[in-house]
N, C-alpha and C positions, 0 to 999 in steps of 0.2 A: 572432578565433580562426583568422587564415589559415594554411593549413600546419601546424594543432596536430592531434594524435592525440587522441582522443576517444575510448574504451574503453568499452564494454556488455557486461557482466555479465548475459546473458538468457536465456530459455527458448528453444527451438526453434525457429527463424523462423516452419516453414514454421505453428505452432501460434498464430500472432499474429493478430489481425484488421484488419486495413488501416483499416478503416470508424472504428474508431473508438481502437483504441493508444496510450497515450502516449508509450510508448516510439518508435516508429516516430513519433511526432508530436514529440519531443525532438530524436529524431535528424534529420530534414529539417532541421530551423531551424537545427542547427548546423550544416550542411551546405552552408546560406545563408551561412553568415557563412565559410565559406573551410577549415570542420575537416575531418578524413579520419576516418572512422567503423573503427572495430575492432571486430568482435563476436567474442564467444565463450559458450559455453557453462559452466557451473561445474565441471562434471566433467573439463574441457579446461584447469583452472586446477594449476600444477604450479610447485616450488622444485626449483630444482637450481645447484650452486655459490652458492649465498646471496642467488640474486639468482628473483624472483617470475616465471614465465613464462604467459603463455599460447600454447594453441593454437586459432587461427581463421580466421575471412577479414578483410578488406579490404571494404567493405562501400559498395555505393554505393544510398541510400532514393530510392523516388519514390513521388507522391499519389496512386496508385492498383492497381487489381488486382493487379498484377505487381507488388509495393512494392518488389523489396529484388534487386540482382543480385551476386553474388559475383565482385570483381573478383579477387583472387588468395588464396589461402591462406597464413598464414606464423603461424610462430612467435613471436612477440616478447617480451623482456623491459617489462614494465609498467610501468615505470619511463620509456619511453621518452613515457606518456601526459601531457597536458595534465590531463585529468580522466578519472574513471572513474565509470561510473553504475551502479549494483547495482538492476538491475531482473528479479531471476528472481522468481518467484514464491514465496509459501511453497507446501509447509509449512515452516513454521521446524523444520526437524526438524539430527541432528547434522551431516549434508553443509552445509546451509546454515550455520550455527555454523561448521566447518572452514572455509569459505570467507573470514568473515570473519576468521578467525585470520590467515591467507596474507595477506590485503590488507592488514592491520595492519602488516605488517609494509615496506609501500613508505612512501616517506619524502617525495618530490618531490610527488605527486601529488595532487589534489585530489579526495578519494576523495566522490560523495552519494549515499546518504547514509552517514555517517561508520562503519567499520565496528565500531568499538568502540561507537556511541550504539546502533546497528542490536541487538548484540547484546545491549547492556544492556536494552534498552527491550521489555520483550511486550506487544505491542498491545494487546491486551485488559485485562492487568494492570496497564500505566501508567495506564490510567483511573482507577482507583482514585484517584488524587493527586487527582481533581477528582470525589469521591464524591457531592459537594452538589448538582451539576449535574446528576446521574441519576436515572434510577428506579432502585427499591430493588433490588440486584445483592448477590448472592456468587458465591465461588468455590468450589468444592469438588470433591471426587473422593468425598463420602461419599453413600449411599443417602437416611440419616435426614434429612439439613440438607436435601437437592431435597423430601421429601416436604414435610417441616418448610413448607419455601419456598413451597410448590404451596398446602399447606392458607390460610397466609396470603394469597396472592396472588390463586389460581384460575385467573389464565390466566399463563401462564409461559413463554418462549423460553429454551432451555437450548443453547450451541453450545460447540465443544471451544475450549479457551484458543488452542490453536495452527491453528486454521482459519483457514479463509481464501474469501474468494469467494463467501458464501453458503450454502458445503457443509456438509453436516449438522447446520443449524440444524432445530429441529423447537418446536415447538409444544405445552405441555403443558396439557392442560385436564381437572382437577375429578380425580380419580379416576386411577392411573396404575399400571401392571403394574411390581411388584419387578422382575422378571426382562425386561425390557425395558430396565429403568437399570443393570441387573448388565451387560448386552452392553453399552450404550452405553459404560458407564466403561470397558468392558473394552478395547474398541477405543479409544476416544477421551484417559483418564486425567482430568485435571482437567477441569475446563469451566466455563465462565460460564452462569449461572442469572441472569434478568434480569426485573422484570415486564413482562406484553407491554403494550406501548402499541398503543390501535388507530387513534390516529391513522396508523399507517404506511401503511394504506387512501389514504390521500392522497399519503404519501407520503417519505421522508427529504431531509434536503440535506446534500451533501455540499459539503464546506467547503474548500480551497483555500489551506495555506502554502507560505508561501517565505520562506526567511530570515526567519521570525521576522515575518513577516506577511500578514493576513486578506488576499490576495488576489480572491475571488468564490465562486461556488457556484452550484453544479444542486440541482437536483429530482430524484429519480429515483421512478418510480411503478410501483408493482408491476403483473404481470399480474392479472387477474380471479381470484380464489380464493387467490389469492398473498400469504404475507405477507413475502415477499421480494424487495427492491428494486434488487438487485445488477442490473447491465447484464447480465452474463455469466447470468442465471436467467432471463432474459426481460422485466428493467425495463424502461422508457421515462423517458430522460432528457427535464427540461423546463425550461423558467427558472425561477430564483429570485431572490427578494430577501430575506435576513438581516433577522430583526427586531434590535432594538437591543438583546436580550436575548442574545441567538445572537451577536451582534458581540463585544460585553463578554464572552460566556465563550470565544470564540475565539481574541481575543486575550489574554486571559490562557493559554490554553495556547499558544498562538504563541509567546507571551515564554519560557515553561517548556523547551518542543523547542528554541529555539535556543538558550538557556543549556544543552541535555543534548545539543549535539552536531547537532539534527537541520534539515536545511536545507529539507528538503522532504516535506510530510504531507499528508494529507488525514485530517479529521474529518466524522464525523457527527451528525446532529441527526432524533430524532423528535418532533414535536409541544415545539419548544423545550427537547428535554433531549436531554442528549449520550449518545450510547446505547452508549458503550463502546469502540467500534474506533478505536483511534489508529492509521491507518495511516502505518508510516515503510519498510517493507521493497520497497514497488512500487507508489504512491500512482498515483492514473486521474483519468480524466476529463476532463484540458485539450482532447481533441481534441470533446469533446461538449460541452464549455462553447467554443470558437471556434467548432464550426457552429452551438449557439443564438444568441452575440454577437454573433461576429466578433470578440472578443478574443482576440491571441494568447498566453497566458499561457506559452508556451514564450519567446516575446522576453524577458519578463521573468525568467526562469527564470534564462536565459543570461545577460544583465544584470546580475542580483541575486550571480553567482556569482562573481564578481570582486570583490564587498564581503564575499564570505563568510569566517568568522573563527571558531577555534574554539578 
């Protein structure tokens, strides 16, 4: 990649965490291999005379406190990139939607992950295609189908379709206040209703594609009182190893993502069943799976992306 432009589509720098990013963990490796980093912001993403611009810096990463120096600011047509990585965060909300529209529209570049699979695919809702694999889930935005859901279930996680991170997943047990799920919809709209599993006390693993295959996976283990395992809420990643059950349904949706576009994902798994989140819009974890390993799975990342095909 020597001398190629390399384009990030991401959040705020200075909002990143060094320690553990994979974006900032993406970006070194190709940094190793001779690319010139371009960041920008989405809101900084603009058309003008027919051709896609951004505005941003020049960007030089390093492995520690200080991660990231701006070497100059400029403007550039996207077109001029190698590749471009769409790593902002959700919420998937319409800015993020617009966004993909704009990138849709560059022609040379090798956009991951694809921005049309990006928008077609709602993480939560793609699960559905592998319904067999879950505990029992719906979707809804109605009062009756969550109570409906609760009376069958008794303990119940209910989070918005379009979240992300952890955030306002909640816990519903035995008995539950109308006007508590009248705010929630009200704020939130549709949402996934899921049985709780309580193996998450031990803990999830998070699972690792590329190109359409089962590369590794963490552990991530909640805090004390926590039934949330996100890094970002206070989890502790740990090692793992994939039962043979966990392999077999991961690569069947391996196979799935890359025939729908998508190059790069993470799934998860509670107590051997997949618990819903297809991440394709800012997939985590490589830099917490190379300090358990020492595997770099950013080498392969880079690697993998030159057999990529869509």
């Amino acid at each position: 990649m020597k001398n190629k432009i390399i384009s990030i589509q991401g959040d705020d720098l200075n909002k990143l965490n060094y320690n553990n990013d994979t974006t900032i963990f993406l970006a070194i490796e190709a940094q190793n291999s001779g690319a010139t980093i371009f960041y920008y912001q989405p809101k900084n993403l603009f058309i003008k005379n027919n051709k896609i611009f951004a505005e941003g810096y020049f960007i030089k990463f390093f492995n520690k406190k200080n991660f990231f120096k701006k070497l100059y600011k400029k403007t550039i047509d996207l077109e001029r990139s190698k590749y471009l990585l769409i790593r902002q965060n959700p919420p998937f909300n319409m800015d993020y939607i617009t966004t993909t529209y704009f990138l849709d529209r560059l022609k040379k570049v090798i956009i991951i992950n694809n921005p049309t699979s990006v928008r077609s695919i709602s993480e939560k809702i793609y699960s559905y295609e592998f319904k067999k694999y879950m505990p029992p889930t719906i979707f809804t935005s109605r009062i009756a189908d969550i109570l409906n859901f609760l009376k069958k279930n008794s303990y119940v996680v209910i989070k918005p379709i379009h979240g992300y991170g952890g955030n306002n997943i909640i816990l519903l047990k035995g008995k539950i206040s109308k006007s508590f799920l009248i705010r929630y919809l009200r704020k939130h709209g549709y949402i996934m209703c899921q049985k709780f599993l309580p193996g998450i006390t031990n803990g999830d693993k998070r699972v690792f594609i590329i190109n359409g295959k089962v590369c590794g996976s963490i552990s991530r283990i909640p805090k004390k009182g926590s039934i949330l395992s996100n890094l970002g809420k206070g989890g502790t990643a740990v090692t793992s190893h994939l039962s043979k059950k966990e392999i077999d349904i991961s690569t069947i949706i391996a196979k799935k993502l890359k025939k729908d576009g998508i190059y790069f994902a993470g799934i998860d798994f509670i107590s051997e069943k997949l618990n819903g989140d297809i991440n394709v819009t800012s997939p985590t974890g490589l830099k917490n799976y190379y300090d358990l390993t020492g595997i770099n799975l950013a080498k392969k990342f880079w690697k993998e992306i030159k057999l990529w095909k869509i």
